[in-house]
C-alpha positions as CSV (number, residue, x, y, z in Angstrom):
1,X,-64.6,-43.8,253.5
2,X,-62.2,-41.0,252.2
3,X,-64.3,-37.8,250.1
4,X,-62.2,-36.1,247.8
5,X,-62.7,-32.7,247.2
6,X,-60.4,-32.2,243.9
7,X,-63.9,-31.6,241.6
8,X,-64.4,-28.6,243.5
9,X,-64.2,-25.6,241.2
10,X,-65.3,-23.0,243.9
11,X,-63.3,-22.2,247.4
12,X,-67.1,-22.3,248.9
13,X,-68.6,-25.9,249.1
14,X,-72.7,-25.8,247.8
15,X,-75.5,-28.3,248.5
16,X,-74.9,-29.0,244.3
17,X,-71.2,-30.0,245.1
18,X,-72.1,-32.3,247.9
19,X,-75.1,-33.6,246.0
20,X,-72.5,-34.9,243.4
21,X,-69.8,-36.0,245.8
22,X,-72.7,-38.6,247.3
23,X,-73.2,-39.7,243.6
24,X,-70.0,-40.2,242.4
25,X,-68.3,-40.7,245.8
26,X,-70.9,-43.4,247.1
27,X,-73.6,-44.5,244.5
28,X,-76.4,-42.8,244.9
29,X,-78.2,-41.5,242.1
30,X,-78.4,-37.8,241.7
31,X,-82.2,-37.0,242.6
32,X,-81.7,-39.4,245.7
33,X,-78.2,-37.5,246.5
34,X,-79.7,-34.2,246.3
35,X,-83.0,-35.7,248.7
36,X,-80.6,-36.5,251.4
37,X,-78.5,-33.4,251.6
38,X,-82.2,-31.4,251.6
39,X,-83.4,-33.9,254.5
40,X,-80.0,-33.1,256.1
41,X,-80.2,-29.7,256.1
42,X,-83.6,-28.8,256.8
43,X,-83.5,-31.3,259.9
44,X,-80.4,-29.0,261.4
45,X,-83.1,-26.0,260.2
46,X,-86.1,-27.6,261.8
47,X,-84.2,-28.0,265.2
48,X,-82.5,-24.4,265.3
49,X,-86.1,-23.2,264.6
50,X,-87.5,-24.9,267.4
51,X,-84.4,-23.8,270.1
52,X,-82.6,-26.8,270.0
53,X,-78.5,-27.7,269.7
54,X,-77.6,-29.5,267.0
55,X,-74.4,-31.5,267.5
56,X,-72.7,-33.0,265.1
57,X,-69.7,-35.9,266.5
58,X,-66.6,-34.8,265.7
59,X,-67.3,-31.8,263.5
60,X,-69.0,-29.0,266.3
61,X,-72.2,-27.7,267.5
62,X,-75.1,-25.2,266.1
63,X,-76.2,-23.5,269.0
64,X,-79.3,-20.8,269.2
65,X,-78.6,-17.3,271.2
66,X,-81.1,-14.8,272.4
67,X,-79.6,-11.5,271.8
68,X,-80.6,-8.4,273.5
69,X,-82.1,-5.3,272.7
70,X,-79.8,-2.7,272.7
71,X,-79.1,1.2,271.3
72,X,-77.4,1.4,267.7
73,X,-76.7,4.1,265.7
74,X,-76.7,5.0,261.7
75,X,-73.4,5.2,260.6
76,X,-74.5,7.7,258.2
77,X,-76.1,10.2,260.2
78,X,-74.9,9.3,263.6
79,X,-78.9,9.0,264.5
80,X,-80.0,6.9,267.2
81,X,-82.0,3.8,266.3
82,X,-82.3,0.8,268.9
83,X,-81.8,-2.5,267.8
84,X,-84.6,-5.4,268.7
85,X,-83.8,-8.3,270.3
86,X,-83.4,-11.4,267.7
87,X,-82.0,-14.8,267.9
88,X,-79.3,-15.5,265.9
89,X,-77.2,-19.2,265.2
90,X,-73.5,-19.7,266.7
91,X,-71.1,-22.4,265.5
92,X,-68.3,-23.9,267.9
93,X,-66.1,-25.9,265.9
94,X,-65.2,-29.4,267.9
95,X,-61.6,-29.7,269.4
96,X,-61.3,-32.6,266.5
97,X,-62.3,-30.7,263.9
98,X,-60.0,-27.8,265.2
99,X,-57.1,-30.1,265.5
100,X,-57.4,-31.6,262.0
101,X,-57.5,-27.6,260.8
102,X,-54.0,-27.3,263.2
103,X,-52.8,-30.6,261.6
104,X,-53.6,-29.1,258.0
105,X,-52.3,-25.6,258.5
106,X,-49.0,-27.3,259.9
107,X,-48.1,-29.2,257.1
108,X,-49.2,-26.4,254.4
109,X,-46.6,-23.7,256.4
110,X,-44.1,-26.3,255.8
């Protein structure tokens, strides 16, 4: 199955646009193509949330880090103010998906 992105009218891709790819693209009708791209996304939420990976074959992985606590300062004033320790979400593209970018940029430079 090939998806074609022409429709696209923005350079950023929403859940709307791939809610309507799945019903033009594949069938679905719209209130069950917008379900599945909810499920989809709130199951890679609900397994962040709970400190797991998320992996995703041939695209990368969603990973959770523990950052420290450490000083900061106010670029305004230059004061002091230390910076809590929080968890934030990293994403590592997978060598496939960085090669079909390479393959991509390649043929666009040409």
């Amino acid at each position: 199955m090939n998806l074609s992105f022409e429709s696209l009218e923005t350079p950023a891709l929403t859940k709307a646009q791939l809610a309507e790819l799945l019903f033009q693209q594949i069938g679905l009708n719209k209130r069950e193509s917008k379900d599945m791209i909810d499920a989809f996304f709130d199951l890679i939420a609900q397994k962040l949330v709970a400190g797991e990976d998320v992996k995703i074959s041939g695209f990368g992985n969603f990973q959770i880090r523990t950052k420290a606590p450490r000083p900061g300062r106010n670029p305004r004033t230059g004061e002091a103010i230390p910076i809590q320790a929080r968890r934030v979400v990293t994403f590592h593209a997978s060598q496939k998906l960085k090669e079909h970018i390479q393959g991509l940029a390649a043929v666009e430079l040409q």
